[in-house]
C-alpha positions as CSV (number, residue, x, y, z in Angstrom):
1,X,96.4,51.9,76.7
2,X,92.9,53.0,77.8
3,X,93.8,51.5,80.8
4,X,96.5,53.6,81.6
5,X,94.3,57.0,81.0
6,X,91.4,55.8,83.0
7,X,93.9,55.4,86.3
8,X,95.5,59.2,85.2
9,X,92.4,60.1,84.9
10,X,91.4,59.0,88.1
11,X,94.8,60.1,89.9
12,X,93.9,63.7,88.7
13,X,90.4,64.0,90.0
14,X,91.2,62.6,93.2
15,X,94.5,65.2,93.5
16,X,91.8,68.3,92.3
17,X,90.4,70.7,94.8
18,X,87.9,73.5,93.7
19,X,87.9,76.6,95.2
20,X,84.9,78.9,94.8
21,X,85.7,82.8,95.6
22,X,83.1,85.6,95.9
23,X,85.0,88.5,94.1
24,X,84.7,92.1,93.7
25,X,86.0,93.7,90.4
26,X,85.0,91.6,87.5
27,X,82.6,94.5,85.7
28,X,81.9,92.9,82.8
29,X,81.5,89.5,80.6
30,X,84.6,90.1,79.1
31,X,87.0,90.8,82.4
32,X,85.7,87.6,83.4
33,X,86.7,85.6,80.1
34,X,90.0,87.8,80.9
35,X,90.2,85.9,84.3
36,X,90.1,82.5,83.5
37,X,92.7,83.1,80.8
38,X,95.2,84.4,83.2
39,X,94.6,81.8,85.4
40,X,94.1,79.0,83.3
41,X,97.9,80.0,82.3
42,X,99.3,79.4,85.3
43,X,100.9,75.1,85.5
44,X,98.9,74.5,88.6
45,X,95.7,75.3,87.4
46,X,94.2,72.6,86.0
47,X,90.9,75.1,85.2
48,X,88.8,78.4,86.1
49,X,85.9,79.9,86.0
50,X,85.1,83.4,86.2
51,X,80.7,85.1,86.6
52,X,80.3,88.8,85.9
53,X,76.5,87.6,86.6
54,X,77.4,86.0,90.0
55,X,80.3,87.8,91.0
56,X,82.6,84.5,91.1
57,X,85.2,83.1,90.5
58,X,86.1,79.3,91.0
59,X,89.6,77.3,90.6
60,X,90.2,73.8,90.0
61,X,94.3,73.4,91.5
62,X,96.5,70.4,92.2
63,X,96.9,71.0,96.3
64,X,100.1,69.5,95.9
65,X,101.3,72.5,94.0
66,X,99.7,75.6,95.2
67,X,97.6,75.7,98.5
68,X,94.1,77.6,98.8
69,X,95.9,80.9,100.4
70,X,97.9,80.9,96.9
71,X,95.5,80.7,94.9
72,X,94.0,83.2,96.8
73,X,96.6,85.3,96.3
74,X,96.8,84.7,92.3
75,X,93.4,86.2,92.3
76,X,93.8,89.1,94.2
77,X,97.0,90.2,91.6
78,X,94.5,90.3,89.0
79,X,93.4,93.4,91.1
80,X,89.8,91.5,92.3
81,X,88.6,91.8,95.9
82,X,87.9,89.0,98.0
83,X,84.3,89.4,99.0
């Protein structure tokens, strides 16, 4: 069986893509831990990261399912600014 997990495993990373996004609008620690929740709720995002400190914000998505400009898109909803 651990066979089977390692190749998921595998499939997955190869299918990720990361998107890193200067933002404007997250103001404090806790809008950004506010963020990642949203987005980590949505099926085609596999994770997220949000920086008060940094002022970023950066996706891990299945391309498959949502492409960069959608993504994009999901982020600016949460009222942030593309930078």
């Amino acid at each position: 069986m651990r066979g089977d997990e390692d190749q998921q495993l595998q499939r997955e990373e190869i299918e990720m893509k990361r998107l890193s996004i200067k933002v404007d609008g997250i103001t404090c620690s806790g809008c950004a831990v506010d963020v990642e929740s949203v987005l980590k709720t949505a099926d085609c995002i596999l994770d997220a990261e949000a920086s008060y400190a940094a002022g970023t914000v950066s996706v891990d998505y299945h391309p498959d399912e949502i492409n960069e400009k959608q993504v994009l898109d999901l982020v600016k909803k949460l009222g942030l600014k593309i930078a």
